[in-house]
C-alpha positions in Angstrom: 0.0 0.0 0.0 1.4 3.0 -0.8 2.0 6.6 1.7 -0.1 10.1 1.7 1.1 11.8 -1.6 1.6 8.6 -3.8 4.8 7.6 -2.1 6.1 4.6 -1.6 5.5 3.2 2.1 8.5 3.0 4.3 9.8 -0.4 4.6 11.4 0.1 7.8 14.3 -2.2 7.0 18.0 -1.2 8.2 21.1 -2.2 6.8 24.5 -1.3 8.4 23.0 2.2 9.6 21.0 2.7 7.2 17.7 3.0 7.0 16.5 1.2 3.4 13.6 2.4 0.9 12.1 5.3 3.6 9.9 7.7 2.0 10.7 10.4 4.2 13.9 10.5 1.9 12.3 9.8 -1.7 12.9 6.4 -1.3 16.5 6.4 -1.1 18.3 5.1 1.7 19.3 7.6 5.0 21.7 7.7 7.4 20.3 6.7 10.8 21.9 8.9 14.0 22.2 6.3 16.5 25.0 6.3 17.9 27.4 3.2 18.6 28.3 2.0 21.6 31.0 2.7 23.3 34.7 1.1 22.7 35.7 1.3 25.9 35.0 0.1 28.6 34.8 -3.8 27.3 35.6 -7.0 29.6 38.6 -8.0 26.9 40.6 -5.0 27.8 39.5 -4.9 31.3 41.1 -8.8 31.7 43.5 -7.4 29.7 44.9 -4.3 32.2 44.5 -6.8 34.7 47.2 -9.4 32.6 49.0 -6.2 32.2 49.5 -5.0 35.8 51.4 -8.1 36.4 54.4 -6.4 35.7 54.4 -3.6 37.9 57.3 -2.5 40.0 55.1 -1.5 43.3 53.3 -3.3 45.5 53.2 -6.7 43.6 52.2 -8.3 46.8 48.9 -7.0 46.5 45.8 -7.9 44.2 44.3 -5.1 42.3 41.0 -4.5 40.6 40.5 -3.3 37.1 36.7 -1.7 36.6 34.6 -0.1 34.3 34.7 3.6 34.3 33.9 6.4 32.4 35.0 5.8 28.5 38.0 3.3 30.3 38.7 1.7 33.2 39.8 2.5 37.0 41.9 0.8 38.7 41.6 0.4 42.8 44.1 -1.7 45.2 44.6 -2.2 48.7 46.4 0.8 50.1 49.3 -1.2 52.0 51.8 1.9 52.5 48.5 3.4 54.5 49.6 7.0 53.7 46.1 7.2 51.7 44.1 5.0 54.3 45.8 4.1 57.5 43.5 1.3 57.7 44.9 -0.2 54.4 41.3 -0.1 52.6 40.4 0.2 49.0 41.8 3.3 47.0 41.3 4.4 43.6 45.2 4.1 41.9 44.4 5.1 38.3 41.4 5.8 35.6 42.8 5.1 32.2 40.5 7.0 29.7 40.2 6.3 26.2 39.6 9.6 24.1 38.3 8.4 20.3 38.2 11.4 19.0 41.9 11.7 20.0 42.5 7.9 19.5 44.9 8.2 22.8 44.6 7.1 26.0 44.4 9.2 29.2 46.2 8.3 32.2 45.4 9.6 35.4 46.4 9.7 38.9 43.9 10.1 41.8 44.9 13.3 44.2 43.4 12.0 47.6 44.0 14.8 49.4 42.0 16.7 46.8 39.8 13.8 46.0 40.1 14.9 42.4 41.5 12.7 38.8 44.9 14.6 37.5 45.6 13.8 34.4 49.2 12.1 34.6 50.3 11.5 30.6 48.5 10.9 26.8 49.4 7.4 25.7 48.7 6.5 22.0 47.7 2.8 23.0 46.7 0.9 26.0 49.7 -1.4 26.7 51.5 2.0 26.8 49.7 3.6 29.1 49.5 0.4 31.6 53.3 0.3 31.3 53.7 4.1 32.4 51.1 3.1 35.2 53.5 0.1 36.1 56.6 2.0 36.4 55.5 4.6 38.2 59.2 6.0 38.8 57.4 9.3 40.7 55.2 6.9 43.1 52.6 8.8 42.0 50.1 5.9 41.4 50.8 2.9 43.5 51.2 5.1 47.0 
């Protein structure tokens, strides 16, 4: 059955974004807005970091935790120097933030006396970024 005006009904079929036969557009194909998911953050590079921080030079005696954050991942650990908490509790180490319009990663440090993210370096990939966070030659992460 055809639309108001003659037109050809919209079929209401998408391919690949785009939306196929809609009569809105004359019967040519449109570009839908929806927007993709996000990259990051994903359980592969999550268990990834996690593989990653392995290698670090600080506190290897402790177990971390990798989590989704905001476009990346934060990453918490018990705080056995107890200069953050005295009581050696959970703190917040790093946020590694992937930027796609910049294609770089953002690492941060946490300021816990400010309670605020600083932004520590750009990294152009992950492992990069996770090796800067495992060096930590400042002790600016791993407190």
């Amino acid at each position: 059955m055809a639309g108001a005006g003659n037109e050809p009904a919209a079929t209401g079929r998408t391919s690949g974004g785009l939306t196929v036969n809609d009569a809105r557009h004359g019967g040519k194909a449109s570009t839908n807005h929806v927007a993709a998911p996000p990259i990051h953050p994903n359980d592969v590079d999550r268990r990834r970091i996690l593989r990653l921080l392995k290698n670090r030079r600080r506190y290897r005696y402790v177990t971390p935790t990798v989590l989704p954050g905001p476009e990346g991942y934060i990453v918490r650990s018990p705080c056995c120097s107890r200069t953050v908490d005295h009581t050696g509790g959970i703190i917040d180490v790093a946020w590694l933030r992937f930027r796609s319009g910049h294609n770089v990663w953002h690492l941060y440090r946490r300021d816990h006396v400010t309670d605020a993210w600083v932004i520590q370096s750009a990294q152009p990939s992950l492992v990069e970024a996770v090796a800067e966070l495992n060096a930590d030659p400042a002790r600016v992460f791993w407190t």
